[in-house]
N, CA, C and O atoms as CSV, one atom per row, in Angstrom:
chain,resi,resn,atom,element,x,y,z
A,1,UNK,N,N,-19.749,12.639,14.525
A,1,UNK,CA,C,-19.134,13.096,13.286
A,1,UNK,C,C,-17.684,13.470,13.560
A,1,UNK,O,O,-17.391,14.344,14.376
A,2,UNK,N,N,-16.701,12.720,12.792
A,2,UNK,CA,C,-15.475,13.110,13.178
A,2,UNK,C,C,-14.719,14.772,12.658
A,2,UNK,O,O,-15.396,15.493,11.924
A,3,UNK,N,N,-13.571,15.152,13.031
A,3,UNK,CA,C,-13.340,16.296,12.257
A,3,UNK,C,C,-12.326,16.096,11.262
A,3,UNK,O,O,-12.187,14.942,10.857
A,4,UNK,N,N,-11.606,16.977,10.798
A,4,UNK,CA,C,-10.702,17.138,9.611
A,4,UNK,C,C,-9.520,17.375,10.499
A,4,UNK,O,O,-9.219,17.907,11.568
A,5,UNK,N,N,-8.729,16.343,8.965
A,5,UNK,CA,C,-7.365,16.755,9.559
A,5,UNK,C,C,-6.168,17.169,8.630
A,5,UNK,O,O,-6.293,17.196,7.405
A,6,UNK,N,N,-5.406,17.379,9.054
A,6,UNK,CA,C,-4.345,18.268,8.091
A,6,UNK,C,C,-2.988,17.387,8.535
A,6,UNK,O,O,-2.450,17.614,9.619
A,7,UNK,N,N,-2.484,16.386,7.635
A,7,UNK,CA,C,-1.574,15.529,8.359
A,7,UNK,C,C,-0.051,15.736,7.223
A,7,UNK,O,O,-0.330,15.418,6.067
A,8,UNK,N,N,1.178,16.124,7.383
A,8,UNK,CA,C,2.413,15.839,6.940
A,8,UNK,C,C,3.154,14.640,7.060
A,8,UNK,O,O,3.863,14.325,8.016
A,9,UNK,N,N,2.882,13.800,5.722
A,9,UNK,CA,C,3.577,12.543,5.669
A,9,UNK,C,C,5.157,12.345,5.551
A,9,UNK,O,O,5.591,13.150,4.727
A,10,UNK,N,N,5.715,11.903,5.853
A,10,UNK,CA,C,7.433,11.995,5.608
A,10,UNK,C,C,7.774,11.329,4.180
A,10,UNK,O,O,7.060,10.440,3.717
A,11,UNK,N,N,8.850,11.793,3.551
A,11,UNK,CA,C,8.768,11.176,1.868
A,11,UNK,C,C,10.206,10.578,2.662
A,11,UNK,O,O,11.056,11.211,3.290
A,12,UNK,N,N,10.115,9.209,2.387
A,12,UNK,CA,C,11.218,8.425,2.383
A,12,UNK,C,C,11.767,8.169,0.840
A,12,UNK,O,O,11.251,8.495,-0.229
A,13,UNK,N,N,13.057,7.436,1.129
A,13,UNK,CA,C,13.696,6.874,0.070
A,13,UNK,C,C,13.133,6.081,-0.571
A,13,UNK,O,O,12.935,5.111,0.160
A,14,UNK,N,N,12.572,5.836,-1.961
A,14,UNK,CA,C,12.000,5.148,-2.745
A,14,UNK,C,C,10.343,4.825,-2.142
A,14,UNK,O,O,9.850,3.729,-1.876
A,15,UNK,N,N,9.708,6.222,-2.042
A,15,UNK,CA,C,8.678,6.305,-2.104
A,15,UNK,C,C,7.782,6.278,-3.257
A,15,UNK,O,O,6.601,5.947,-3.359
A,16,UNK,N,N,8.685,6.733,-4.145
A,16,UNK,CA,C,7.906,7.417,-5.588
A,16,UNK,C,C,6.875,6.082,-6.037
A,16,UNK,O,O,5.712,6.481,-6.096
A,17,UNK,N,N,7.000,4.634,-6.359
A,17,UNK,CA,C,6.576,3.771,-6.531
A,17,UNK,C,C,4.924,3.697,-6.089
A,17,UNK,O,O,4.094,3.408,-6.951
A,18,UNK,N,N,4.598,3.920,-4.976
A,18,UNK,CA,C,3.623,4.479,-3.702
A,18,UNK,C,C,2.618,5.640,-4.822
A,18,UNK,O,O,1.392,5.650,-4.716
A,19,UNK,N,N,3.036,6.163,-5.409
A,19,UNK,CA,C,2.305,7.529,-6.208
A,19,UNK,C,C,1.767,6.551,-7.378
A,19,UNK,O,O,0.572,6.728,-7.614
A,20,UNK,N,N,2.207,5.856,-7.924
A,20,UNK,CA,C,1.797,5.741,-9.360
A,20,UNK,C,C,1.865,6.191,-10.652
A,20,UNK,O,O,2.023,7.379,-10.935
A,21,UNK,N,N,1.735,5.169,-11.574
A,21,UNK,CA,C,1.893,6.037,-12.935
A,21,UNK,C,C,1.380,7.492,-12.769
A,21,UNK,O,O,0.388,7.584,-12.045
A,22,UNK,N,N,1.845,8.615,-13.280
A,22,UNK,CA,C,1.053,9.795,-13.032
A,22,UNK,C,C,0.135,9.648,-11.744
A,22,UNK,O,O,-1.072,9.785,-11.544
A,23,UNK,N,N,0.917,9.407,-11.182
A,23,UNK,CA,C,0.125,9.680,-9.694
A,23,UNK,C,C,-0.948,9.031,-9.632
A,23,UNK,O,O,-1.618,9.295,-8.633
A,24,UNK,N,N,-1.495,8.055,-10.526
A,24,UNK,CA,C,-2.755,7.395,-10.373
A,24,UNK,C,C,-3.268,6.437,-9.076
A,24,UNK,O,O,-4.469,6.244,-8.889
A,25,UNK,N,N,-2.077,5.775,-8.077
A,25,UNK,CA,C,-2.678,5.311,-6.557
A,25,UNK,C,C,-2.483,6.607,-6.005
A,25,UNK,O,O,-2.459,6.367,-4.798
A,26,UNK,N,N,-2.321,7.887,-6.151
A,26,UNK,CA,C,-2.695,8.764,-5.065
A,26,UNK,C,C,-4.246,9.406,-5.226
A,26,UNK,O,O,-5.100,9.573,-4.356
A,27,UNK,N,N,-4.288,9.725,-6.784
A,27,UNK,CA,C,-5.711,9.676,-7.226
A,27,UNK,C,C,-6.785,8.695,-6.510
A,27,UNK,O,O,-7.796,9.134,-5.960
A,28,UNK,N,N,-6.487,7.451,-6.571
A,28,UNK,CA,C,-7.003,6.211,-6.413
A,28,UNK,C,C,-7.266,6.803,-4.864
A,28,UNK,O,O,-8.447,6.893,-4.530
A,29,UNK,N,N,-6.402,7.148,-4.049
A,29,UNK,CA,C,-6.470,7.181,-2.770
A,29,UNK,C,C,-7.414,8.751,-2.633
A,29,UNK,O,O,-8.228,8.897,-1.721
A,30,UNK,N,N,-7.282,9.297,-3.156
A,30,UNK,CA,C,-8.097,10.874,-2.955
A,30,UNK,C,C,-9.622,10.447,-3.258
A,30,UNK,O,O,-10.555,10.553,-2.463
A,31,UNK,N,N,-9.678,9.988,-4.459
A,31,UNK,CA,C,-10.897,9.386,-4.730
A,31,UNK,C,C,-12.095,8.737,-3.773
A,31,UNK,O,O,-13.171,8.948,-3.213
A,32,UNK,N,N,-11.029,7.768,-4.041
A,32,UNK,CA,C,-12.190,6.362,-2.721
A,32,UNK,C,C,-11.934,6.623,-1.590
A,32,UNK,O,O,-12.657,5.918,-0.886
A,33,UNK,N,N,-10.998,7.552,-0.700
A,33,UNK,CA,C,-10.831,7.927,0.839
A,33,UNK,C,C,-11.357,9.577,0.759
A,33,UNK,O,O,-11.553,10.113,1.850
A,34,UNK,N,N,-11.554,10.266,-0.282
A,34,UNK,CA,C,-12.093,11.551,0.262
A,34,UNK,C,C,-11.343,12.446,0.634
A,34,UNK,O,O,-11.677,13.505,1.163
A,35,UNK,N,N,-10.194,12.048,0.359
A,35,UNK,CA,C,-8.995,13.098,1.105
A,35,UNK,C,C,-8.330,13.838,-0.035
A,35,UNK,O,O,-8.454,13.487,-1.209
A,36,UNK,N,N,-7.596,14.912,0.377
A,36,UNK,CA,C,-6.529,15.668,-0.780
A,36,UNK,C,C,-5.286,15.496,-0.505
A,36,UNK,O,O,-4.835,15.855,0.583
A,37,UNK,N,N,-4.462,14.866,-1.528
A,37,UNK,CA,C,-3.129,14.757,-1.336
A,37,UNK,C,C,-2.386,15.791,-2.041
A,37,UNK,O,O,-2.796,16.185,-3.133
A,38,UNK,N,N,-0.957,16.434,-1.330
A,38,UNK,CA,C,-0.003,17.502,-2.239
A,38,UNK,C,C,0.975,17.221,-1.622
A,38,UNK,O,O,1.302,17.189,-0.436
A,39,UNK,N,N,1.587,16.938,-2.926
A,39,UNK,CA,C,3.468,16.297,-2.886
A,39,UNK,C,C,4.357,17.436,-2.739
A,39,UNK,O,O,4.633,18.018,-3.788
A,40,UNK,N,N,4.837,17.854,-1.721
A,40,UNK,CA,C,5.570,18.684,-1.655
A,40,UNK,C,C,7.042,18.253,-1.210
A,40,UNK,O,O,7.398,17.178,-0.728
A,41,UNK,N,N,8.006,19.703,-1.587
A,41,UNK,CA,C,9.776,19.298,-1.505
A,41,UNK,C,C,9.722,18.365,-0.184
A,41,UNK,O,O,10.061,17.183,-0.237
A,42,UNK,N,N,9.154,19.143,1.315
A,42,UNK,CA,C,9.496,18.573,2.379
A,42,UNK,C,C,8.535,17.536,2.747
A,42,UNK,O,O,8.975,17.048,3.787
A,43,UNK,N,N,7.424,16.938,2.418
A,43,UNK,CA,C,6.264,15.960,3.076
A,43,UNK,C,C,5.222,15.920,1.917
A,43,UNK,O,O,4.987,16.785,1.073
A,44,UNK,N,N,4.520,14.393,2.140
A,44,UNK,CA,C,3.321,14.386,1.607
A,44,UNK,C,C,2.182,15.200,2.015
A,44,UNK,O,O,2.674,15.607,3.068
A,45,UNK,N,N,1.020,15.748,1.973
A,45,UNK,CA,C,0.498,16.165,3.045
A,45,UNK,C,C,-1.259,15.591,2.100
A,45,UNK,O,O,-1.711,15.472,0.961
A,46,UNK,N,N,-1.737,15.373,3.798
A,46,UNK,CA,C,-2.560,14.955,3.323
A,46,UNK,C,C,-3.955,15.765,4.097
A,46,UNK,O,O,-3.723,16.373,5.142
A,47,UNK,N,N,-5.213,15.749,3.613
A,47,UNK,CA,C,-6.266,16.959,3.645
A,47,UNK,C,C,-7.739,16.071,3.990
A,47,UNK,O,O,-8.509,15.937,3.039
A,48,UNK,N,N,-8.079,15.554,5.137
A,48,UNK,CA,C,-9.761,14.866,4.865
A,48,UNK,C,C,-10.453,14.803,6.329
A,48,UNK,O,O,-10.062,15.472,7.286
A,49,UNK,N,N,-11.358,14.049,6.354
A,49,UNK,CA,C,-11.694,13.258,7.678
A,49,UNK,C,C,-10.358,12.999,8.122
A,49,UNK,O,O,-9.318,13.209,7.498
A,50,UNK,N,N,-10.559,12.328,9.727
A,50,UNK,CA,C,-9.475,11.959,10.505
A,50,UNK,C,C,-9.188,10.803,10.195
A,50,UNK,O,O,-8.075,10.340,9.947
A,51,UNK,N,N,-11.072,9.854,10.205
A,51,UNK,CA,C,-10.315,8.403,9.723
A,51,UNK,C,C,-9.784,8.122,8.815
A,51,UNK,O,O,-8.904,7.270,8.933
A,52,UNK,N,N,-10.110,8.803,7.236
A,52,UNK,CA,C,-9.423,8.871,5.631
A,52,UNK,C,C,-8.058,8.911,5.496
A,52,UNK,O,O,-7.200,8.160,5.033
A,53,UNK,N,N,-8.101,10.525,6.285
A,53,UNK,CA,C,-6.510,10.812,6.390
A,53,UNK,C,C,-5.499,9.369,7.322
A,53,UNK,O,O,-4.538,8.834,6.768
A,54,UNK,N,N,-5.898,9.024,8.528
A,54,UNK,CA,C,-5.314,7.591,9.090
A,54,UNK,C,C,-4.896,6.855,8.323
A,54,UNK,O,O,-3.725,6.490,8.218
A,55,UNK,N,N,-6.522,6.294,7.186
A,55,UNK,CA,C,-6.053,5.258,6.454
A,55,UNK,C,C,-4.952,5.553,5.343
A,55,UNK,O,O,-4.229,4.653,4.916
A,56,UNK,N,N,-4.873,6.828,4.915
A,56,UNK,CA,C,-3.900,6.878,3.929
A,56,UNK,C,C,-2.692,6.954,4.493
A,56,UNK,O,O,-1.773,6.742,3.701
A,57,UNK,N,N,-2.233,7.298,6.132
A,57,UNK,CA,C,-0.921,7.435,6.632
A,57,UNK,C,C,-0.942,5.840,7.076
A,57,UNK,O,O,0.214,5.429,6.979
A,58,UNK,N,N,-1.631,5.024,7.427
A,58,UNK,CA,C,-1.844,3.573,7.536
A,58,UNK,C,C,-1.098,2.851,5.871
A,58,UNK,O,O,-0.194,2.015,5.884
A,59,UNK,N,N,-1.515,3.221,5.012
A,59,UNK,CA,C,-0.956,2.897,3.502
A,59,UNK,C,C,0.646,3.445,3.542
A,59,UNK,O,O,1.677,2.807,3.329
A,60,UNK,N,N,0.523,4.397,3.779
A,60,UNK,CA,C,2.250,4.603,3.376
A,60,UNK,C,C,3.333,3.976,4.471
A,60,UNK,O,O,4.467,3.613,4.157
A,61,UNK,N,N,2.810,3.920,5.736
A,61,UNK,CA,C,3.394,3.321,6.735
A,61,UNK,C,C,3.790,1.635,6.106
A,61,UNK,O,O,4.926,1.166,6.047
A,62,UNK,N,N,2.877,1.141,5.806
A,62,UNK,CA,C,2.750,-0.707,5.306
A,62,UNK,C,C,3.850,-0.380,4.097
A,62,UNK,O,O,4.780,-1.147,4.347
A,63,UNK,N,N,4.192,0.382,2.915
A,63,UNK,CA,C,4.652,0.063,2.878
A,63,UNK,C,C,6.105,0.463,2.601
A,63,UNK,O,O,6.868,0.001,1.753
A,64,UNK,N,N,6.343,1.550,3.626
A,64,UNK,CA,C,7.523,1.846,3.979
A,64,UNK,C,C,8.438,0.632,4.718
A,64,UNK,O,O,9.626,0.310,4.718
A,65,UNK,N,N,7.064,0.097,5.412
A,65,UNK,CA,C,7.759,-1.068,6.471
A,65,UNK,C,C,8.050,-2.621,5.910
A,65,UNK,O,O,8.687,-3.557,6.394
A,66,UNK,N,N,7.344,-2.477,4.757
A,66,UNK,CA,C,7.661,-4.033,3.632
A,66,UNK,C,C,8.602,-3.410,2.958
A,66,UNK,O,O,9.379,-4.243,2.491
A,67,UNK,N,N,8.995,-1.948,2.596
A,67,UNK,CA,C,10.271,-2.021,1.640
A,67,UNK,C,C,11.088,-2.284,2.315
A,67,UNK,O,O,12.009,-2.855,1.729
A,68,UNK,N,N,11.281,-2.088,3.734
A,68,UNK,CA,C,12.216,-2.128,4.534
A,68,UNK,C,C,12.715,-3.697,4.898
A,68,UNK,O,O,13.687,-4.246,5.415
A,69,UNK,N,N,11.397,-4.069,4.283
A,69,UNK,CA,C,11.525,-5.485,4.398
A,69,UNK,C,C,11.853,-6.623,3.549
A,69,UNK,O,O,11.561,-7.808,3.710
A,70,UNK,N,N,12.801,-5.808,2.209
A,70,UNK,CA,C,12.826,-6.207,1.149
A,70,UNK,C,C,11.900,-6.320,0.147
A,70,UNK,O,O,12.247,-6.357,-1.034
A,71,UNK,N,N,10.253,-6.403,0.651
A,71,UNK,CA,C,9.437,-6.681,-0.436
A,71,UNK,C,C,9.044,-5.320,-1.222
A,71,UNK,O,O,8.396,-4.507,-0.563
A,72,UNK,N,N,9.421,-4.923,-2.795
A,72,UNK,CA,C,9.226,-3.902,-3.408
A,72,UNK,C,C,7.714,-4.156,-4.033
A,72,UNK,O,O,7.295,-5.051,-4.768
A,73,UNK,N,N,7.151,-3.155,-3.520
A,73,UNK,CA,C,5.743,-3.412,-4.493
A,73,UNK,C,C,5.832,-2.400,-5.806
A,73,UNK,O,O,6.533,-1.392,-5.897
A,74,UNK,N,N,4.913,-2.958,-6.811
A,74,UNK,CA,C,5.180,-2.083,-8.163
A,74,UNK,C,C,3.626,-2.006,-8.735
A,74,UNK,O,O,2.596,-2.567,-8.361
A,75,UNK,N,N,3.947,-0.920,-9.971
A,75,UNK,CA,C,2.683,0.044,-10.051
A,75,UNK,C,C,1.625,-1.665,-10.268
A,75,UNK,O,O,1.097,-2.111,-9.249
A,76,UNK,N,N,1.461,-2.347,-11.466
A,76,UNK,CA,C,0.191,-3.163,-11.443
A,76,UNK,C,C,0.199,-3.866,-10.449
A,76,UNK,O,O,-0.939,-3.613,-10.055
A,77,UNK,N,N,0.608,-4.579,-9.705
A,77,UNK,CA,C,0.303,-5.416,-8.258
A,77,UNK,C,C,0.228,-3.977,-7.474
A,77,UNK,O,O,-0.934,-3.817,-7.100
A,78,UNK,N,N,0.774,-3.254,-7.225
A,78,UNK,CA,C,0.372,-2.003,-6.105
A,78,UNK,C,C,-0.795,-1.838,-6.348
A,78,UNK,O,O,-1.626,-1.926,-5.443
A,79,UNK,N,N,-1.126,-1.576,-7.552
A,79,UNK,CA,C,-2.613,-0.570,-7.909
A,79,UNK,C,C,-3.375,-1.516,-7.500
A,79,UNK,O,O,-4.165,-0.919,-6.769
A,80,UNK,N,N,-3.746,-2.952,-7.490
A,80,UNK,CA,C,-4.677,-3.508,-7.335
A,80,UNK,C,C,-4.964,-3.486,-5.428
A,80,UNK,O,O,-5.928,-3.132,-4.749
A,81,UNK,N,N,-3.572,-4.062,-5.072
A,81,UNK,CA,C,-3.784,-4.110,-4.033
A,81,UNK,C,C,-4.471,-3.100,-3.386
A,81,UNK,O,O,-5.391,-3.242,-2.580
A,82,UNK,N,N,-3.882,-1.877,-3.859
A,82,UNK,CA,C,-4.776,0.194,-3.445
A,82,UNK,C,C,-5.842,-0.085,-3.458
A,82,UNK,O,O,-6.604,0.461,-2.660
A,83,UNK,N,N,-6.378,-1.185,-4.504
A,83,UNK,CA,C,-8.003,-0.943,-4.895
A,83,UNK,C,C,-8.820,-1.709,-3.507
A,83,UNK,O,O,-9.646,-1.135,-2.798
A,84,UNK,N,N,-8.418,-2.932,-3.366
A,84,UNK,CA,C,-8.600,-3.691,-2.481
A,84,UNK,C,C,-8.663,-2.626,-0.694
A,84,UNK,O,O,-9.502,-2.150,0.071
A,85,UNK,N,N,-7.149,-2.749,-0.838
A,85,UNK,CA,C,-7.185,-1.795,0.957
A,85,UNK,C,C,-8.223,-0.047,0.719
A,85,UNK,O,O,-8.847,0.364,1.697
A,86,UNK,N,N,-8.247,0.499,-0.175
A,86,UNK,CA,C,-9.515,1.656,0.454
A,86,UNK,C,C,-10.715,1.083,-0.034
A,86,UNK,O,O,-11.722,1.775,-0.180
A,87,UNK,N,N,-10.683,-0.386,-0.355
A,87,UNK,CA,C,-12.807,-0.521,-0.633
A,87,UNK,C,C,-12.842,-1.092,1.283
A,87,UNK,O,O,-13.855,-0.968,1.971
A,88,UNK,N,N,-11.521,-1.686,1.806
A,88,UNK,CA,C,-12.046,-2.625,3.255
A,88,UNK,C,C,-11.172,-2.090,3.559
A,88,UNK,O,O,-10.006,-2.197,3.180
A,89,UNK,N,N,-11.987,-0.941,4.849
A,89,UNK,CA,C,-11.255,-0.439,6.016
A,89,UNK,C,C,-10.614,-1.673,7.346
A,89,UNK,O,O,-10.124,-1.255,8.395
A,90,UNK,N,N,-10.729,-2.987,7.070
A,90,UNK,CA,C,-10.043,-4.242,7.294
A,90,UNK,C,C,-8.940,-4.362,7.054
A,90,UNK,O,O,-8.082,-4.774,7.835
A,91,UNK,N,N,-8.758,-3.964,5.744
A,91,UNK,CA,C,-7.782,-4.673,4.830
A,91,UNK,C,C,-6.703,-3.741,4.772
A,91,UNK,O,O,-6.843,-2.550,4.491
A,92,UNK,N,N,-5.128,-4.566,5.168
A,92,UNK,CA,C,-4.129,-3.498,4.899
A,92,UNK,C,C,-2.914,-4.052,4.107
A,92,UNK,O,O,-2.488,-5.196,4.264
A,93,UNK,N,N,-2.306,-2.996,3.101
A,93,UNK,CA,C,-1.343,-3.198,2.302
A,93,UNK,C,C,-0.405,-4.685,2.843
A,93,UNK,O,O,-0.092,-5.613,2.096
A,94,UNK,N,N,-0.163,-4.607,3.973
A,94,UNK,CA,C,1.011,-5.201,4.554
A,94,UNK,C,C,0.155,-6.612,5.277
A,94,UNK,O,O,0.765,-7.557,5.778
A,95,UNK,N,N,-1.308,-6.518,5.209
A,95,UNK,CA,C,-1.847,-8.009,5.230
A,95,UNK,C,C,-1.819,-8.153,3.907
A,95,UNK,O,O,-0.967,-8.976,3.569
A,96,UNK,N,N,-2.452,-7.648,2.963
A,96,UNK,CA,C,-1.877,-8.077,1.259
A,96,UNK,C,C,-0.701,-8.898,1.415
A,96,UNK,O,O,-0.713,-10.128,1.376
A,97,UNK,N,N,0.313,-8.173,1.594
A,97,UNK,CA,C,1.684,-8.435,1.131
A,97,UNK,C,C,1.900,-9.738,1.990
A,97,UNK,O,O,2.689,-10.447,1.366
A,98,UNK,N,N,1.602,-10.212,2.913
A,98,UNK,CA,C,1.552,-11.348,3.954
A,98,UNK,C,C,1.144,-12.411,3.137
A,98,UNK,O,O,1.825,-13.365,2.763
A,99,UNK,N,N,-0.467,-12.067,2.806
A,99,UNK,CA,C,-1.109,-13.471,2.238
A,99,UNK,C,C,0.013,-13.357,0.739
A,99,UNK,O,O,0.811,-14.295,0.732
A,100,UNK,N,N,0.089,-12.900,0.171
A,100,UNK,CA,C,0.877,-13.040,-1.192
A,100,UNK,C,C,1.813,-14.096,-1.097
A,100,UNK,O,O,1.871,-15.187,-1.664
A,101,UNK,N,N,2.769,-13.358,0.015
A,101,UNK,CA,C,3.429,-14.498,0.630
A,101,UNK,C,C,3.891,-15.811,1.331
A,101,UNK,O,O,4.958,-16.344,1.638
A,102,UNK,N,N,2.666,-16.044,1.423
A,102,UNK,CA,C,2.003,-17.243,2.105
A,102,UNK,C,C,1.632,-17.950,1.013
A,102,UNK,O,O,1.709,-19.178,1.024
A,103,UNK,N,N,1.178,-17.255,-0.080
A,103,UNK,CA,C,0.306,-17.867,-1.326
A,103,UNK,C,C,1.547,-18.531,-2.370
A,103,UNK,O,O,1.396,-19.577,-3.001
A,104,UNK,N,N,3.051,-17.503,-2.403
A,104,UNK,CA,C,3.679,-17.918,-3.390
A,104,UNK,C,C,4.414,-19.266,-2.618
A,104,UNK,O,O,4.448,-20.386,-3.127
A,105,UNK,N,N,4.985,-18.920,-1.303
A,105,UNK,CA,C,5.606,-19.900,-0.467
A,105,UNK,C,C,4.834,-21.541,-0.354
A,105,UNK,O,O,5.426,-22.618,-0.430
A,106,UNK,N,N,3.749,-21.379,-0.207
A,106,UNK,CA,C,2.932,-22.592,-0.312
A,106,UNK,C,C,2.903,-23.373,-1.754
A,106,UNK,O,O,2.990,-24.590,-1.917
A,107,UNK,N,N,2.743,-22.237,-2.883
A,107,UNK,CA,C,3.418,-22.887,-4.179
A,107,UNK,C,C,4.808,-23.209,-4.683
A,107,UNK,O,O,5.018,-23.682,-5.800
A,108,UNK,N,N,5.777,-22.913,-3.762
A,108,UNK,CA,C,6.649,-23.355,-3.988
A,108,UNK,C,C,6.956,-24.603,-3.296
A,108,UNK,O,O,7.401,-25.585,-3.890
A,109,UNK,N,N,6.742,-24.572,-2.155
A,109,UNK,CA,C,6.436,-25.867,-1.591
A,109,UNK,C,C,6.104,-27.302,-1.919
A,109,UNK,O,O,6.551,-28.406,-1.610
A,110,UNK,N,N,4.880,-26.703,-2.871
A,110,UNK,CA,C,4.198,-27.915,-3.349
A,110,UNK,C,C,4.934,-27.866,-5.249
A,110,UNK,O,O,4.289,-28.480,-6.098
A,111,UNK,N,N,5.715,-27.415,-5.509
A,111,UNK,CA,C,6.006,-27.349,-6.695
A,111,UNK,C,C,7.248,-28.542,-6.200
A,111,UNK,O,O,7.431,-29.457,-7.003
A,112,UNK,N,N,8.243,-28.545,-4.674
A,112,UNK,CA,C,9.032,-28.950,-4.361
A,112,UNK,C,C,8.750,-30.339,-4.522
A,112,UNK,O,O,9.271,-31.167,-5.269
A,113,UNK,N,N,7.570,-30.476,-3.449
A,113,UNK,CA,C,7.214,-31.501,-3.520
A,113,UNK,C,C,6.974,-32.358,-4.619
A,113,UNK,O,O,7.233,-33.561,-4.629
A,114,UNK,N,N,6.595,-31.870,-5.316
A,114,UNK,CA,C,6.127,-32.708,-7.026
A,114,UNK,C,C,7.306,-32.790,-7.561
A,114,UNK,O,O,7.529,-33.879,-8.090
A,115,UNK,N,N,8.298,-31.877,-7.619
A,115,UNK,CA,C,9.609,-32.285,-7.874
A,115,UNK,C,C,10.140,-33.257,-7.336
A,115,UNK,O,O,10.704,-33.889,-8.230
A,116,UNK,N,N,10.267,-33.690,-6.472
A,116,UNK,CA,C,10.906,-34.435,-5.416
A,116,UNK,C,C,10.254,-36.498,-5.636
A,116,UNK,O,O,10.808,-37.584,-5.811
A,117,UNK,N,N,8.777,-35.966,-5.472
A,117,UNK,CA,C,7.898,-37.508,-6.190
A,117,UNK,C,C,8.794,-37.825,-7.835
A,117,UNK,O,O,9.367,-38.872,-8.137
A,118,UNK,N,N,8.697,-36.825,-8.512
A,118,UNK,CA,C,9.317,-37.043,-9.580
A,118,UNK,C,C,10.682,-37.730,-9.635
A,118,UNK,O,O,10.538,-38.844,-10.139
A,119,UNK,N,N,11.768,-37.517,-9.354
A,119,UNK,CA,C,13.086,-37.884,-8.645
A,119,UNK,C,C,13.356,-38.716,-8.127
A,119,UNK,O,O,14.482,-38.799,-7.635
């Protein structure tokens, strides 16, 4: 049985997105991970199991590191994806954001291509 942990997340620049309409992916995340989140001036902080609490510092990490990477995620594609990464402790924001990318790139590809037969 693991224990509890008490973890301070760092609030970066253009985090707010990450929370949701009225906070509804942090809900989303308290909910289906079991944990308590409180937004405070200096840190997120987060309240659960060790592994819960992980996965939710695992979520903000992905996508601190895709904004950084140009890719902005927003509340309806975020929220779904939220739904997806806490049902599969597998599954992470920033593999989301991968296959997405793989998915639109491959359609553009082949959109090229059909352009190109056309021509």
């Amino acid at each position: 049985m693991g224990g509890h942990l008490n973890a301070a997340l760092e609030i970066t620049p253009n985090l707010e997105p990450l929370f949701g309409t009225r906070d509804e992916n942090l809900r989303l995340m308290e909910d289906s991970l079991g944990v308590r989140i409180d937004l405070r001036s200096d840190a997120v902080h987060v309240k659960g199991p060790d592994e819960a609490v992980a996965r939710v510092r695992g979520i903000f990490q992905d996508f601190e590191a895709l904004r950084r990477q140009g890719i902005n995620l927003h509340n309806g594609e975020l929220n779904g994806m939220l739904r997806l990464v806490v049902a599969d402790p597998a599954t992470s924001l920033r593999s989301l954001a991968d296959a997405g990318k793989q998915r639109s790139a491959g359609a553009h590809a082949y959109r090229h291509c059909k352009q190109r037969e056309k021509g």
